[in-house]
N, C-alpha and C positions, 0 to 999 in steps of 0.2 A: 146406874147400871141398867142396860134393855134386858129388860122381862125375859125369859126364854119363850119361843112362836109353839105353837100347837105341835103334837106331836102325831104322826106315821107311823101305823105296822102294814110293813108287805109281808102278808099271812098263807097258810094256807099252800107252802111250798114243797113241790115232791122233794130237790134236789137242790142245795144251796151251797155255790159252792163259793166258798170268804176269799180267798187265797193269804190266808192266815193260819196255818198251822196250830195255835192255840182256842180255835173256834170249831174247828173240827179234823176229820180224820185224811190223812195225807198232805202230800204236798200241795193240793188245790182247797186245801181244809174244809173240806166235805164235811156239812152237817146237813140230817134228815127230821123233821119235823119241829123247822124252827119259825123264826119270822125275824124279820128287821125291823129294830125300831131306829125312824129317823128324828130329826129335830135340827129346825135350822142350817137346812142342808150338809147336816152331817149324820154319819151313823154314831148312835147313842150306845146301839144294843144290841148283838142277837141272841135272843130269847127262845123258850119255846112255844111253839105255836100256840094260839091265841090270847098272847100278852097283850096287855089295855095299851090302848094309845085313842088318841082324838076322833082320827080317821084309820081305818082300815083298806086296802087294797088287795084283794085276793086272787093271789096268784095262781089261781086253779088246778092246784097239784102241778103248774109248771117246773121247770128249773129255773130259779135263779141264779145270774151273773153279774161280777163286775160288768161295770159296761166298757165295750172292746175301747182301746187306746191306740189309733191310727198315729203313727207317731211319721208316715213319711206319704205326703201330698201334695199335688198340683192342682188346684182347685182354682186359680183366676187363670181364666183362659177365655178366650174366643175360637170358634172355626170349629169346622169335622176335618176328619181324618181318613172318615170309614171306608176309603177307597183303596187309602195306602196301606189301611189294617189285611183290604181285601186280597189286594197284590203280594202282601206278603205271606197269606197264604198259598197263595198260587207259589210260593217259591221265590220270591223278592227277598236277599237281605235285608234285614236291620241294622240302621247303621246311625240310627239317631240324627239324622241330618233333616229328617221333616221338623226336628223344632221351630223350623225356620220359618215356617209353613203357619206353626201356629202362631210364631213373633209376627207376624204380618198382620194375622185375622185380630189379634188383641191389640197392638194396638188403634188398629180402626176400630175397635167398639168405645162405647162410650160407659162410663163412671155407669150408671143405670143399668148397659145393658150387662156390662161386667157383672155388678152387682145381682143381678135377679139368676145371672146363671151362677153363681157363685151359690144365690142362700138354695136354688137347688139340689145343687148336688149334695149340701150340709146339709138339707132336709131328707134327701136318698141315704145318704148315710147312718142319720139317726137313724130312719126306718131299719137299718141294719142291724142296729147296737153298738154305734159307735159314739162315743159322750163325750171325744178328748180327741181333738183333730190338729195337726200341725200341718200349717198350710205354707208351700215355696212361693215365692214369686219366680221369674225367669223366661217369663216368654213375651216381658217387653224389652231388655235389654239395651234402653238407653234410660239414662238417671230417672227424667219424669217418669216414664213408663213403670221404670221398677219401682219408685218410690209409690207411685197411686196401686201399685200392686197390693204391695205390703201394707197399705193402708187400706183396703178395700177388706184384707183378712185380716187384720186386726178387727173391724167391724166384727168377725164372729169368733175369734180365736184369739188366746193372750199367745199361743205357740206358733208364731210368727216367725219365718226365718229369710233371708236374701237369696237369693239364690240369682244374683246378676252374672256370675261365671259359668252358665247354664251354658255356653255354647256361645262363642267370638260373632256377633251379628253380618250379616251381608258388608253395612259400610267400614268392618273392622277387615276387612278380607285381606290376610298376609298380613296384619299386623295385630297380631294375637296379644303382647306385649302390653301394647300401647291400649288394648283395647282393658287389660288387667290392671294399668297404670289408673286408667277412668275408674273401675270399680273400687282398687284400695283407695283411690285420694278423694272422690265424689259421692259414690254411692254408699260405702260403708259410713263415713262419718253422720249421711243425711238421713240414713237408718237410721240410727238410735234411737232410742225411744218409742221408735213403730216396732222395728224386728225385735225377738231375744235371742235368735242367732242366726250364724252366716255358713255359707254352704260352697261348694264346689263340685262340679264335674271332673273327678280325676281320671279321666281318657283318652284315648289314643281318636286324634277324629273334636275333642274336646280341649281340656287343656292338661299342660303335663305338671307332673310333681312339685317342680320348681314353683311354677305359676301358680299353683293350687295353697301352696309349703307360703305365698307372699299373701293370700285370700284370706288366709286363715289368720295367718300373724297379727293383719291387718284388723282383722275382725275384733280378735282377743285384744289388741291393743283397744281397742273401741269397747271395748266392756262385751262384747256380744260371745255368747257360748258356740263351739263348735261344731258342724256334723261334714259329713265326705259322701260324697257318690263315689263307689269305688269298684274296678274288678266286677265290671259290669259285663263286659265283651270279648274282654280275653283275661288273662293275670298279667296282670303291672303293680304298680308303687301304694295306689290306694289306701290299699290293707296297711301294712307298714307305715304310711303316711300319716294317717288316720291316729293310731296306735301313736307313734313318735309325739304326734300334735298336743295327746289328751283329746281327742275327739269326743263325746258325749256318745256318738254313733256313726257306724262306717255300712254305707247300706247297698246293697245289692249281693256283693261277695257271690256273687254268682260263680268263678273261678277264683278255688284258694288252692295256695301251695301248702306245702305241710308247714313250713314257716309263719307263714301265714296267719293257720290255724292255732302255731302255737305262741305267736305275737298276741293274737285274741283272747286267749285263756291266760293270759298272764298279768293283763289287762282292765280296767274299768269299761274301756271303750265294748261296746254293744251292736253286735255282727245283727241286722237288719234286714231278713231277707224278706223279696218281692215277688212270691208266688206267680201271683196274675200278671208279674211282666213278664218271666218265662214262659208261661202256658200263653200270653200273647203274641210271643215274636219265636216261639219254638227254641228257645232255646235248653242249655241243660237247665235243668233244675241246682240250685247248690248242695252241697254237701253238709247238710246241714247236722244228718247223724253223725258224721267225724267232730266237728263242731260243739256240739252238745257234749262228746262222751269225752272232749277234751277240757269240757269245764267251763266254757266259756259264756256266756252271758247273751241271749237271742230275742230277739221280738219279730215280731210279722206283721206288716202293715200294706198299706195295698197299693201305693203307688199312686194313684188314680191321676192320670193326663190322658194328653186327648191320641198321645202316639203309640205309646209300647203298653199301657196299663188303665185300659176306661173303664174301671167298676169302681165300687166304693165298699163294695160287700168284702167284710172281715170275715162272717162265714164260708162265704167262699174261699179266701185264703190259709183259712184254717184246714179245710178239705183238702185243698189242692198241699200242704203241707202235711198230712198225715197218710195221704196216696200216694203223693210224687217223691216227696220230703224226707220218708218212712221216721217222723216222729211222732211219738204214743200222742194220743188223744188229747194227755195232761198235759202232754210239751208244748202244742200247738194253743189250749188255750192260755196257758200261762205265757206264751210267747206274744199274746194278743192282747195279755192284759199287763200285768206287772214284767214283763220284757217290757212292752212298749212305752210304758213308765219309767223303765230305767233309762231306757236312746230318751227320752226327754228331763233328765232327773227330775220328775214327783216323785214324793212320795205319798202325796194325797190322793191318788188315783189309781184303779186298776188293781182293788182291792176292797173288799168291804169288812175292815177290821175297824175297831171303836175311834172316831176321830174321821173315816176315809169321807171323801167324799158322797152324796147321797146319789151315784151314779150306778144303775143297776140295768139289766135286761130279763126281761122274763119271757121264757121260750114259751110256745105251744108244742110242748115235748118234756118227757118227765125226767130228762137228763142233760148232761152236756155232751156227751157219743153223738145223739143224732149230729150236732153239727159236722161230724165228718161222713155219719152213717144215713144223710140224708142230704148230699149235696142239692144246691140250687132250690130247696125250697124254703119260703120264708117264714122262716123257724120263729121271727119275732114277734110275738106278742104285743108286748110295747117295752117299752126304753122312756126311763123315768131319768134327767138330768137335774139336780140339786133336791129331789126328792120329788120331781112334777115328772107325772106321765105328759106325753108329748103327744101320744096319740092311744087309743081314739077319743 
């Protein structure tokens, strides 16, 4: 039997919030003058403040959090954008057709350079507070491409998913079909074992129902777990699709109908919304208050690609969801934390109750409010992943 490793308190905490309702008070189980004891990259204990352990970390009357669970990204990629982000301010629709733009730039990079912009942005985002990142492929779009894709994010992440139905490439042009036939009989099977699950583009402009309803099939037959891009542009099948499927997660939902809304709260599948891609391409914000008061099951993650959504910051999205979103303070970080646990089923993450992972963040702020009540500043302190601060 291995010995048990040395033991961690993060001490010294204004505001801890578990998201364990048995550890403290509310729904975000709010306790005050406690500490975490770790062990072995798990949480053993919270105690009250100044309980023995090995080593101490002190969290200087910060707040302590789970650390944030990005549960929907695009992180291998080549190229900028920053022109057509510019144009669309100027009043350019969004119409998702630059992916094409970025499938060009990625695959002319090479494994290396892929790689280095890749442990970037996973290094931007830790500095955020994010400890738990699921990364797409989709913007190489023929087998080799996506395959080194989803192998270059398994390098940092086991939440690996395909995403080759990102959008029908240049040489598929008019044969949308044919180009879906490539992904069920080629790509999904060469997946396995890199991906844990497979993804579609359900849109208008992208691909429809049907073709999405053959993505999926295809996928689950292949062992791989489901998520949807849905109801992104306008209201279509998505939602419903998603729902039908057993999806794990249906994300954008940026327009729902009331059906929709009550498809989702009837549901396991997990309504997914993308703050910073709204506040990027103007468009509405979702409804996310109807959503919520219908019962339904939400997380918030940040999208991050190089077209409709280039940040990494979960606090930011938290902000932009309790301003734009009009969800309480506790919606938006639970939405960040154990929401985004659920669109990935953990249950080892996105919580710091006895067992959770030793994934924490510790603000320079003696709450969790500032995160909304102090947008764009960086509130992180540091962000400890299996019980190791990261920086500084």
């Amino acid at each position: 039997m291995t010995a048990a490793g040395p033991t961690t308190v993060v001490d010294n905490i204004g505001c801890l919030v578990t998201n364990d309702p048995a550890l403290g008070d509310g729904p975000l189980g709010v306790a005050h003058g406690a500490g975490v004891v770790i062990q072995d990259a798990r949480v053993i204990a919270v105690e009250p403040a100044g309980a023995a352990a090995d080593r101490r970390i002190d969290a200087g009357g910060g707040c302590v959090l789970p650390g944030f669970v990005d549960s929907h990204t695009h992180l291998v990629f080549a190229g900028d954008r920053a022109e057509e982000f510019t144009a669309r301010m100027a009043g350019q629709p969004y119409t998702g057709g630059g992916i094409l733009v970025s499938t060009s730039a990625t695959r002319a990079a090479t494994d290396e350079a892929l790689r280095a912009l890749l442990a970037g942005r996973v290094a931007e985002a830790r500095r955020a507070g994010t400890t738990t990142v699921e990364i797409k492929s989709g913007y190489g779009l023929t087998v080799d491409d996506e395959l080194r894709s989803i192998r270059l994010a398994a390098e940092v992440t086991p939440e690996v998913t395909l995403l080759g139905a990102h959008l029908v490439p240049a040489e598929f042009a008019g044969r949308a079909d044919q180009y879906v036939d490539l992904v069920c009989a080629e790509m999904i099977p060469r997946a396995v074992g890199t991906a844990r699950w497979v993804d579609a583009f359900c849109e208008v402009g992208a691909f429809d129902a049907e073709q999405c309803r053959r993505v999926l099939t295809a996928g689950r037959a292949a062992g791989l777990g489901l998520r949807l891009h849905g109801n992104q542009l306008g209201h279509g099948p998505g939602v419903a699709l998603a729902v039908e499927m057993g999806c794990a997660s249906v994300d954008h939902c940026t327009f729902l109908s009331d059906a929709d809304i009550d498809a989702l709260a009837g549901s396991p599948t997990v309504a997914t919304f993308l703050p910073a891609t709204d506040f990027s391409t103007r468009q509405p914000y979702p409804p996310a208050r109807r959503v919520v008061d219908a019962g339904a099951t939400i997380a918030l993650a940040s999208n991050c690609n190089p077209g409709s959504s280039y940040t990494t910051s979960i606090p930011f999205c938290i902000a932009l969801a309790v301003r734009e979103m009009h969800l309480t303070i506790e919606e938006a970080v639970a939405a960040a934390t154990t929401g985004g646990a659920a669109a990935l089923r953990r249950a080892d993450v996105g919580h710091l109750g006895i067992g959770a992972a030793a994934d924490l963040v510790i603000l320079d702020a003696p709450s969790y409010h500032h995160l909304a009540y102090r947008p764009g500043v960086p509130l992180v302190r540091t962000t400890l992943t299996a019980g190791i601060p990261l920086y500084p």
